[in-house]
Structure formats: C-alpha cells, structure tokens
C-alpha positions as CSV (number, residue, x, y, z in Angstrom):
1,X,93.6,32.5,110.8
2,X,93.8,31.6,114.2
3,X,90.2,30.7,115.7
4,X,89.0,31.3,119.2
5,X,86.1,33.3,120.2
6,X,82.4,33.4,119.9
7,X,80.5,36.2,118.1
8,X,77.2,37.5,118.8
9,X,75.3,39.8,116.7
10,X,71.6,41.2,116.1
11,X,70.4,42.5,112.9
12,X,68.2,45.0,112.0
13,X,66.4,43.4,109.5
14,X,64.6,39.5,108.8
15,X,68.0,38.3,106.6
16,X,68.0,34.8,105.0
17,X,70.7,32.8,106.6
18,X,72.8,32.4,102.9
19,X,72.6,36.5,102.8
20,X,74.4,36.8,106.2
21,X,77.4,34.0,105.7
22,X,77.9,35.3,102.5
23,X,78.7,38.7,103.8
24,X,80.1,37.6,106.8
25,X,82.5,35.1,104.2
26,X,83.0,38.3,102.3
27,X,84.0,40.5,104.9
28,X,86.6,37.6,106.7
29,X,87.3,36.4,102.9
30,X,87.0,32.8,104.0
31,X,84.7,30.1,103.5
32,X,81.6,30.6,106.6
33,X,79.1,27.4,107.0
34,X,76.4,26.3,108.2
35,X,77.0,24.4,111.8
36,X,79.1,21.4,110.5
37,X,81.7,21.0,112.0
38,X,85.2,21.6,110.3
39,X,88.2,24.0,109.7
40,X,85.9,27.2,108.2
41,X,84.4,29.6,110.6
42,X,80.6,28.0,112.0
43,X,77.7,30.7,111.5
44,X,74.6,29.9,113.1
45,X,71.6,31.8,112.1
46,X,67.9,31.9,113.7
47,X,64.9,34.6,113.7
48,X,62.9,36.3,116.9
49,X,61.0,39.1,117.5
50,X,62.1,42.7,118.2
51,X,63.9,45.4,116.6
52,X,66.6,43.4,115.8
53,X,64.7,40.3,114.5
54,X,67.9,38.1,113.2
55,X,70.3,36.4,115.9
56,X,73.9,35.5,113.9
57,X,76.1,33.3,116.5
58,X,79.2,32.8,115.0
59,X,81.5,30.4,116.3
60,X,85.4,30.1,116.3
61,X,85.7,34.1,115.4
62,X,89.4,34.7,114.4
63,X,91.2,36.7,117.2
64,X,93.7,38.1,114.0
65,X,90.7,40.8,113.6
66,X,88.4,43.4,115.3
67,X,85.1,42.0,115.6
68,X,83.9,45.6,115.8
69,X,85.6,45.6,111.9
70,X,83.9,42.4,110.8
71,X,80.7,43.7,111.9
72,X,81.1,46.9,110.2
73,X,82.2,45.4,107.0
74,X,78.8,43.1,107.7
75,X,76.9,46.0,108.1
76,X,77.5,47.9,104.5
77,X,77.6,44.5,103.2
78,X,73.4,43.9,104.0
79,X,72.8,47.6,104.5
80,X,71.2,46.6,108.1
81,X,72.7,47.6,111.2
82,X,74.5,45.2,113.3
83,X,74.3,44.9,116.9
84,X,77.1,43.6,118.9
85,X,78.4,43.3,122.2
86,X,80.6,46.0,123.5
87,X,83.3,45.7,126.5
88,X,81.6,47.7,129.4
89,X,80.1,45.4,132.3
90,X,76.7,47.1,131.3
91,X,74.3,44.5,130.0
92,X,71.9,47.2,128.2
93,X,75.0,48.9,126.2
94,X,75.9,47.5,122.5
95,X,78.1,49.0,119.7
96,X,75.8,49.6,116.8
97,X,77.5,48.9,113.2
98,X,75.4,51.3,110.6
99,X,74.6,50.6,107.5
100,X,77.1,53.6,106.3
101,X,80.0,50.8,108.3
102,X,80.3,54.1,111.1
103,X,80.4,52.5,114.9
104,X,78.6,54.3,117.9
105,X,77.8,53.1,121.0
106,X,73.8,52.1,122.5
107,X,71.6,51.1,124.7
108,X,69.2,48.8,123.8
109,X,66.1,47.1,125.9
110,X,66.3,43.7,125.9
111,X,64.3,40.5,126.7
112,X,64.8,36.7,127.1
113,X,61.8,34.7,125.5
114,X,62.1,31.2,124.2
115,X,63.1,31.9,121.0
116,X,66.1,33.9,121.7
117,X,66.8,37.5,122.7
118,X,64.5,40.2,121.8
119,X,66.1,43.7,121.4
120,X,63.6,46.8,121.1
121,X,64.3,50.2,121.6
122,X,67.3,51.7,120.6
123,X,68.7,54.2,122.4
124,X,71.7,56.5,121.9
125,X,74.5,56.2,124.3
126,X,74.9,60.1,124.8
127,X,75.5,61.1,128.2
128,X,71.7,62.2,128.5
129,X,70.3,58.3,129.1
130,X,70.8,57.3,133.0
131,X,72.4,54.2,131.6
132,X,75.3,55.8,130.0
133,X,76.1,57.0,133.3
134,X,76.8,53.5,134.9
135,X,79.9,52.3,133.4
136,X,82.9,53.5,135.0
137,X,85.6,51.8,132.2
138,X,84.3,53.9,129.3
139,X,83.0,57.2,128.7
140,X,79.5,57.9,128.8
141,X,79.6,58.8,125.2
142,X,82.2,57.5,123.0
C-alpha cells in the first residue's frame, strides 16, 4: 500500500492505545505501531478531556483506501464512535463513524488546551443548526 497522508480522529470513549492499533491493524490488515519509525503505518495515541477523550494521529494513512472506510471499520471494531475530519472548509463540521459503522455528518464544539483538542457537544448536521448553513461545497445535510 502506497503511504501518504495524515489521519486525525477523536474517540468517544478513554481506549488504551494497544485497543486502537489493533483495530485500526485490523481494519487496514497490516501491521500499525507505535511511533518508530519504519515501513508499517505510525499510530500515535494520547488522552484529553471532552466528549471525545482519545486523540489517534495516524501517520503515513494509505491513499489505496477511504479514510471515511477505515474509520468506520474502527468504529464497529471498539464500538465507540469515531470522529474525523470531513472536506468542507468549516472547522466545526466532522463526519461521525457510529458504532453500528453508519457515517453522518456533525458539528462539534471544539477547544485548544495544552493537552490537545477538546471536542464537546455534538451536534447533528441537519439543516436546522446555523452552522450547517455555511458551507457552500456540500449540502447542509448529507
């Protein structure tokens, strides 16, 4: 698998580091490690506060597959949602992987503190929220 990109997700729940490279090894069906350097995917894994309490950075994300996929298949894996980035230019709007591997888009309230980000507050992206409104490339409600 060809490696290029950078992955950044948010789960719903405290998960031990092992728990989330195993899945995320699982779902890619590849070795994942720690950050040492190598030719497996590099899966960094750290704790903060919020909603969405564990950060999973992981780095040189094959471009052969969706991360929206991965994340999904991460998702039923821990039964936790999985927060991830989606392609709008809105900073507040994040595709939410459930538990159940289904894929909706959100808006979530976020905040930089020392530790990392903190996400609280999900909220649907439904049309009704004045965010969903502000993103011209997408629907309001996908």
């Amino acid at each position: 698998m060809a490696a290029d990109g950078l992955w950044n997700w948010s789960v719903a729940a405290r998960i031990d580091p092992d728990l989330i490279r195993g899945a995320l090894a699982g779902a890619l069906e590849q070795p994942v490690h720690d950050l040492v350097p190598g030719d497996t995917l590099l899966c960094d894994v750290y704790h903060v506060r919020g909603d969405f309490p564990t950060v999973v950075d992981v780095y040189l994300a094959p471009s052969e597959v969706a991360e929206e996929t991965i994340a999904s298949a991460v998702a039923v894996r821990l039964r936790a949602a999985v927060l991830l980035p989606d392609d709008t230019l809105d900073p507040s709007r994040y595709v939410l992987a459930e538990p159940d591997g289904t894929l909706r888009p959100v808006h979530v309230d976020e905040r930089e503190t020392d530790d990392g980000p903190e996400r609280r507050v999900l909220h649907p992206c439904d049309g009704r929220d004045p965010r969903c409104s502000r993103t011209p490339e997408r629907p309001a409600a996908a």
